[in-house]
N, C-alpha and C positions, 0 to 999 in steps of 0.2 A: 434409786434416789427419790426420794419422796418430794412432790410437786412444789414444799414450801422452801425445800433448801433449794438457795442462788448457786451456781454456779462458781462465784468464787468461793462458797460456804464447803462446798463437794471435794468431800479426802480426795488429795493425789494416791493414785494406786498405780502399784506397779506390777507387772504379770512375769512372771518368770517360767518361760518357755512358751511358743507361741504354734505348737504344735496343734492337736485337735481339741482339746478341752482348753488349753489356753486360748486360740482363737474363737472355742465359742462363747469363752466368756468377754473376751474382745467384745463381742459384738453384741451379749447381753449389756454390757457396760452401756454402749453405745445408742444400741435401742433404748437403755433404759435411760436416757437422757445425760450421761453422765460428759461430761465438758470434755473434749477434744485433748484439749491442754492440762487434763491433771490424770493424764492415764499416759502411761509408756508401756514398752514390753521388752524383754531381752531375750531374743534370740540368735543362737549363733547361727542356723543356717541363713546366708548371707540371700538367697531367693525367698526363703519366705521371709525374714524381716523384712524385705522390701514390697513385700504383697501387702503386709499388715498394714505396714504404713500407708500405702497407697488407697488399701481398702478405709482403712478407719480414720484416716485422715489425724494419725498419732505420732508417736516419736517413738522410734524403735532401734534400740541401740544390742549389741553384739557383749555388752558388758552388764553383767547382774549387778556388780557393786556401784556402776554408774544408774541402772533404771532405778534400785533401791533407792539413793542417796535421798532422802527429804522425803521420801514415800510413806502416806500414814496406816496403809493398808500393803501389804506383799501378801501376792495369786501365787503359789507355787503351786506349779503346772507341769513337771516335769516327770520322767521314769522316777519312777520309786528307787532302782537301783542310780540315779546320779543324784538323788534330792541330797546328801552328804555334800556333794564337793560343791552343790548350788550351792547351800545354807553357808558353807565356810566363807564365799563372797559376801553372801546378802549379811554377814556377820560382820564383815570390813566397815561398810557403811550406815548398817541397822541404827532407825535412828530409835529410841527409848520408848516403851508404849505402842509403838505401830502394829496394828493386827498382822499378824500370820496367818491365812486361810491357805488350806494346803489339800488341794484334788488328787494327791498322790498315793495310791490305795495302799493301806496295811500299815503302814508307819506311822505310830503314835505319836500324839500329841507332845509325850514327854520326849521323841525325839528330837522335833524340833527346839522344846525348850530348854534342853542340854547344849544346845547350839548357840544360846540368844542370853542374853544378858536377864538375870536372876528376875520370877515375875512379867516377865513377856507375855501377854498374851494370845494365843495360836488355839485356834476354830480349824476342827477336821472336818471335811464332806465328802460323803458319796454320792454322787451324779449319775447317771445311766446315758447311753449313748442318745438317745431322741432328745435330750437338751438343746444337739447340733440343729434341729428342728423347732427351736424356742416347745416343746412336748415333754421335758422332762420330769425325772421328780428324785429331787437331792436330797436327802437328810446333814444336817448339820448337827456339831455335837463341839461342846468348849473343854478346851483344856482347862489344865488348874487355874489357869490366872485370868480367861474368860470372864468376862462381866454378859450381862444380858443386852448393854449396849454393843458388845463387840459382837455378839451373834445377830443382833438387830442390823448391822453395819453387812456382815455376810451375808444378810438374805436378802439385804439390797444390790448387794453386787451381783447373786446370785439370779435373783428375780424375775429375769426375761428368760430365763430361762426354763421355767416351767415353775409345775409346784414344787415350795421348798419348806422342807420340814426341820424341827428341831425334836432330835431326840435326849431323855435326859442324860443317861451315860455313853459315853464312847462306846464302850463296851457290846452295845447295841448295834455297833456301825457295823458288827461282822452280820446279826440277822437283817441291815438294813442292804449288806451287798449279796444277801439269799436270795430276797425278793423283787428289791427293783436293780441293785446295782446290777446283777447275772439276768434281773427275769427278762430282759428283750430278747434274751439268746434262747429262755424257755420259750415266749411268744414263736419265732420265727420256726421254733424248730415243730410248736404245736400246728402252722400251718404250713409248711411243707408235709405233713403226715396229712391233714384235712386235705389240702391239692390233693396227694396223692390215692386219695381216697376218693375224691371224685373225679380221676383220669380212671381208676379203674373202673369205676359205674359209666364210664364214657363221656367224661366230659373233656374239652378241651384245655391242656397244660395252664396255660395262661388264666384261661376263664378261670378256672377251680381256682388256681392263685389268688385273683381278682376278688373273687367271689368268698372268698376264706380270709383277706386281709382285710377286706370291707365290713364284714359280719361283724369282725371281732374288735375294730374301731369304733361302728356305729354301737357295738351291745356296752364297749367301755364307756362310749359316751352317754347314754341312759343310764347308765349306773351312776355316772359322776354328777348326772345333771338333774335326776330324780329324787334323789336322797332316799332310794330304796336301795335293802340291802341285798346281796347279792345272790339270796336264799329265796326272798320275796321275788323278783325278778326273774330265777331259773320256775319256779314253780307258776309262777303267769304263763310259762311257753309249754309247759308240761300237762298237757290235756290226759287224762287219766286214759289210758286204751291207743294212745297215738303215736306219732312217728317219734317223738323228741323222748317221751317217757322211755320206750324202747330203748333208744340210744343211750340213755342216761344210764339204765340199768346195766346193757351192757359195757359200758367204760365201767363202773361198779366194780361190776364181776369182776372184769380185767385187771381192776386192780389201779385204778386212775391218782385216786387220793394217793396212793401209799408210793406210788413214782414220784410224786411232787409232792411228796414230803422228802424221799429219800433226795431226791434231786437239791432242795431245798439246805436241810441235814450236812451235805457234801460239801453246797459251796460256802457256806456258816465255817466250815471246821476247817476249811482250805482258806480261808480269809485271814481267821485265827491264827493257822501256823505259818501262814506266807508274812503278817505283821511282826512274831517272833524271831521269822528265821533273819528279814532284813533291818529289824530293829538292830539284830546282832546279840 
């Protein structure tokens, strides 16, 4: 929410599902300035509705066609496989024009607008888990009935949560869940391999851990923060005859790029056919 809109000016939105991407957008809402009183959520587990409330100091009700009601924004936030029997609710009470922003992976825009009264507008995104850590980075993408204000309305909700991108076609969202939506899972798994590579040189489990998650934090943050690109910066650390050249050459050989492409490749075409099989 941008500094010049009041408070009573700020869309009611309503969050539908208050699991882990709901609640962290809960609290991007939150952080991001957004008024107490024009956000609810509905979830039906009856402990965590009452955390949310308690945490965000919101109104958190067990009924989706009750948080909907007069809501100019719906967060749908739930499994991909219950966003059907959500929408038939948020249908009861939809009020006319209200954004759909929907974190639910693989299911198309035109699912939700087969759901909503003729011309709805409905904003997909992909988020990654370090959002939970306001670190993320979302792409957003507009259905048919999308205007540029309605994506401008999602990157405000969206916003405490890290960086948030628009890309032009949906279509996209499958290479946008190659790279950030899956890549934390490549991240984690490139330094458990680096630890273990330095528990066999003799380092300690932990340390190597430590020492392999901070590298790879501190080198993204020079990248981000330098505006050099990521070719410029490998060849700053790559002294012709030295340790890192070395290294560099042997991932090469091994074959480094063409794992992360295939890795890449995989989860692009697993995106695609997981959106076909639960569109139906």
């Amino acid at each position: 929410m941008s500094e010049e809109t009041t408070q009573s000016q700020a869309p009611r939105i309503a969050v539908v599902g208050g699991g882990v991407m709901g609640g962290t957008i809960l609290t991007a809402l939150r952080v991001g300035g957004w008024p107490d009183a024009k956000i609810v959520v509905a979830e039906q587990d009856r402990g965590r509705r009452d955390a949310l409330a308690e945490a965000h100091g919101i109104h958190a009700t067990g009924s989706i066609s009750e948080a909907v009601e007069g809501a100019e924004a719906i967060v749908i936030a739930v499994k991909p496989q219950d966003a059907a029997e959500a929408m038939d609710a948020v249908a009861q009470t939809y009020k006319p024009g209200a954004l759909v922003l929907t974190v639910a992976a693989g299911l198309p825009a035109s699912f939700y607008e087969a759901r909503l009264p003729e011309g709805s507008p409905v904003v997909r995104c992909m988020p990654n888990t370090p959002a939970i850590v306001a670190h993320g980075a979302t792409a957003i993408a507009a259905g048919a009935h999308a205007t540029q204000e309605h994506l401008g309305l999602a990157g405000a909700i969206l916003r405490a949560t890290g960086l948030v991108v628009a890309v032009k076609h949906e279509e996209q969202l499958d290479a946008v869940t190659a790279v950030s939506g899956s890549g934390p899972a490549y991240f984690y798994a490139v330094v458990e391999a680096l630890a273990e590579a330095g528990v066999q040189q003799g380092l300690d489990r932990v340390l190597a851990t430590q020492l392999a998650a901070q590298t790879f934090v501190g080198a993204a943050r020079l990248l981000m923060e330098s505006g050099d690109t990521p070719s410029t910066l490998r060849q700053r650390v790559s002294s012709p005859g030295g340790t890192t050249i070395a290294a560099l050459e042997a991932m090469q050989e091994a074959g480094l790029p063409a794992v992360i492409k295939a890795g890449a490749d995989a989860a692009a075409a697993r995106s695609q056919q997981l959106g076909e099989e639960l569109a139906g």
